[in-house]
N, C-alpha and C positions, 0 to 999 in steps of 0.2 A: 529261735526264730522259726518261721512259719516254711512249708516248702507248696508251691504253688505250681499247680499244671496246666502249661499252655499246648493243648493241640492243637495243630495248624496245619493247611493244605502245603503240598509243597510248592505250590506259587500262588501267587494273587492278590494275598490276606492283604488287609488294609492297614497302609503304614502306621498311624496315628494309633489306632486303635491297639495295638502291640505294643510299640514301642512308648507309649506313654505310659502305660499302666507295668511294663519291664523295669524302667527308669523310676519311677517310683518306688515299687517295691524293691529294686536292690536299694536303692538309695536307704531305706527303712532298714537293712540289712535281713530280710529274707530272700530263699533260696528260691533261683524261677528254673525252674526245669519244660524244656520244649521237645513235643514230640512230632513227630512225622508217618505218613503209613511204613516208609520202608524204611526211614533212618537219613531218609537224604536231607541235607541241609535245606532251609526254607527259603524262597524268598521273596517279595513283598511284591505286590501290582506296580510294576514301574512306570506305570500312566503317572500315577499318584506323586510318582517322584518330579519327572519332567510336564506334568499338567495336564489333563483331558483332553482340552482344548486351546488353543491357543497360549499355554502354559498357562491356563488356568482352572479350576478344579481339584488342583493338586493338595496336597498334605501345607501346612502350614512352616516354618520354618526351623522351629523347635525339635515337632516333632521329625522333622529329616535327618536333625542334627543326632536324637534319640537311636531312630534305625540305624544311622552309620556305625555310632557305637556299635549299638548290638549286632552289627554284621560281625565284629571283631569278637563277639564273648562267645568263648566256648562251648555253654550251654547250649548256642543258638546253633555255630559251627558242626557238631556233634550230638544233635537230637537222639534221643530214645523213640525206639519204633510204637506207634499206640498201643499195639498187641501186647506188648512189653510192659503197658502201666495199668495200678492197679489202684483204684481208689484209696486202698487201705495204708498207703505209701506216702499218700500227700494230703498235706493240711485244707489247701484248696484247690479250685477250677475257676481259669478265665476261660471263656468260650470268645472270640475275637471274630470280628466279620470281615467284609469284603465284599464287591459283587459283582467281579470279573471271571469269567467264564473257571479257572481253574479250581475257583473254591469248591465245587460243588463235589471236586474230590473228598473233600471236609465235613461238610453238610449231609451229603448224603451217605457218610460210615457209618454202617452199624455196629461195628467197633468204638466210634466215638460216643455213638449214641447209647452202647451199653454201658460206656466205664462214665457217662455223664447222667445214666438213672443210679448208678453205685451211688455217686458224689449225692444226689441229693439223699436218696435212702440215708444215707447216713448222719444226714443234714450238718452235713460238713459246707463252710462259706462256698459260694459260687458267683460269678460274676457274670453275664452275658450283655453284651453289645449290637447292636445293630442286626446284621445277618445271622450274628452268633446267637441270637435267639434262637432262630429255628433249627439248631441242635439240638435244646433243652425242648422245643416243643415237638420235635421228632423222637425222643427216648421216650419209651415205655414203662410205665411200672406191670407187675406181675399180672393184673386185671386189664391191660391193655387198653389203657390211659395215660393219657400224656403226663410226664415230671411238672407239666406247667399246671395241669387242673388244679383247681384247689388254691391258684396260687394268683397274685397281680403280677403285672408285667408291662411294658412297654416294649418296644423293638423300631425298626426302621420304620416310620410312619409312609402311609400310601401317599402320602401328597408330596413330601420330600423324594418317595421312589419316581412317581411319575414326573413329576418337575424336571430330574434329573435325566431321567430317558429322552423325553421329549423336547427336550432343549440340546440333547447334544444327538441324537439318532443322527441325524443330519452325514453325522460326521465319525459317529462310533458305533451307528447299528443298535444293536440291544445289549453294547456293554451292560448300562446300568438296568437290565433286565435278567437276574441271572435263572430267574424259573417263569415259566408262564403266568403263576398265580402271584399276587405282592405280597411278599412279605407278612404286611400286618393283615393280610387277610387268613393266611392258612396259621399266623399264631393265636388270631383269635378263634380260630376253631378247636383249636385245643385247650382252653379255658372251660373251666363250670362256668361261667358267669359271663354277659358281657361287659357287665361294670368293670369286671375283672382288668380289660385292658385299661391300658391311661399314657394318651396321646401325648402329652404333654404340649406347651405353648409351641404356636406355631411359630417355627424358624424355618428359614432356608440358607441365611449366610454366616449369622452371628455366634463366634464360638466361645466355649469355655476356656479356659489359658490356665498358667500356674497360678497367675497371683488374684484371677477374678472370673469364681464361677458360674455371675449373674445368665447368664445366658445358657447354662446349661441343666440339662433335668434328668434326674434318674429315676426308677421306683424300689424302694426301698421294703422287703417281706422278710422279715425272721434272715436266715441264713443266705437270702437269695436276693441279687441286685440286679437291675436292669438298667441298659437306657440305648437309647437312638441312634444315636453315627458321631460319626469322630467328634465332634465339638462337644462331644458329653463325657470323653474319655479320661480328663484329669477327674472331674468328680466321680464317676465310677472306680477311679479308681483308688480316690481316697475311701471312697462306702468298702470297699474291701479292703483297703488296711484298716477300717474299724472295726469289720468285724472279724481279722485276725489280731487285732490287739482284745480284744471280747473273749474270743477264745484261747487265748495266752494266759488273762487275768483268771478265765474261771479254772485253768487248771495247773495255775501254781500254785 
């Protein structure tokens, strides 16, 4: 079985997003290993838990059920420091989002951002979500290009960023603003191409679940998977147990 590496901010990260794609892959019986900058345990945006606003905006109820778990696994409990992991160690990379002021401990590591050009150099599976895009589009290759050039992708769409700000400022500020610039803007600058990006259908409420992916979108490149925000996290997270069963079958 596969051993999979989740770096993660030590608070903030987005519940769904984690814990659905954890849940899966143990389920499969692969190995999920979680890291931290100093080793401290993680733990999730609790808006997400109790609701943004008027307990609404929150994580769906599934995935709540998922995080409580994984409060209790010890992987989660007892994280590996990032400094500590080395690409050469694990089969793959989830990159997980969020967009609460602490991620940006996460985002902006250049520890993560280096052991997350290893993962692709090596073109070892990688998965990124939402926010978690702009990991992959902040690592450098050797020529001082982004991991993503060359590559398709999707990420947190601007119209879903601003919907969300501007509908709750009111009341939460610029939570769902976690950098000046949005998201799909500074990932499409790190692209060869603008074809390159792929917005996917426009949602705002309707999500993906276990048993019916209709409403959810990823983009799918060789060893690299993308997609949007929580409602796209069950099929993200099956595109990466596919291609850790890919890379199982080619090298038994």
């Amino acid at each position: 079985m596969a051993k999979v590496l989740f770096p993660l901010p030590d608070h903030d990260f987005d519940v769904t997003e984690v814990a659905v794609p954890w849940k899966l892959l143990r389920e499969a019986g692969h190995e999920t290993v979680f890291a931290t900058e100093a080793g401290a345990t993680p733990a999730c945006d609790p808006l997400l838990i109790t609701g943004v606003v008027f307990g609404k905006l929150g994580a769906r109820p599934e995935p709540i059920a998922f995080y409580r778990e994984l409060e209790r696994a010890p992987e989660f409990v007892s994280p590996k420091r990032w400094s500590d992991c080395n690409a050469a160690d694990f089969d793959a990379l989830f990159l997980a989002g969020g967009h609460a002021p602490g991620m940006r401990q996460y985002l902006g590591s250049e520890v993560v951002q280096q052991l997350t050009a290893a993962f692709f150099a090596a073109q070892k599976p990688i998965a990124a979500i939402c926010h978690g895009v702009l990991v992959a589009a902040r690592s450098k290759r050797g020529d001082g290009s982004s991991v993503l050039h060359g590559h398709r992708t999707t990420c947190l769409p601007k119209y879903m960023e601003r919907a969300a700000y501007f509908s709750t400022f009111w009341r939460r500020g610029r939570y769902y603003r976690t950098y000046p610039a949005y998201v799909e803007d500074e990932v499409r600058a790190a692209l060869a191409s603008p074809g390159d990006f792929e917005r996917g259908p426009r949602e705002l409420s309707k999500r993906g679940t276990r048993e019916d992916d209709t409403h959810a979108f990823v983009v799918e490149d060789g060893h690299y998977v993308s997609a949007r925000w929580p409602g796209d996290a069950y099929r993200i997270a099956r595109a990466l147990l596919a291609r850790l069963a890919g890379t199982e079958r080619a090298t038994a």
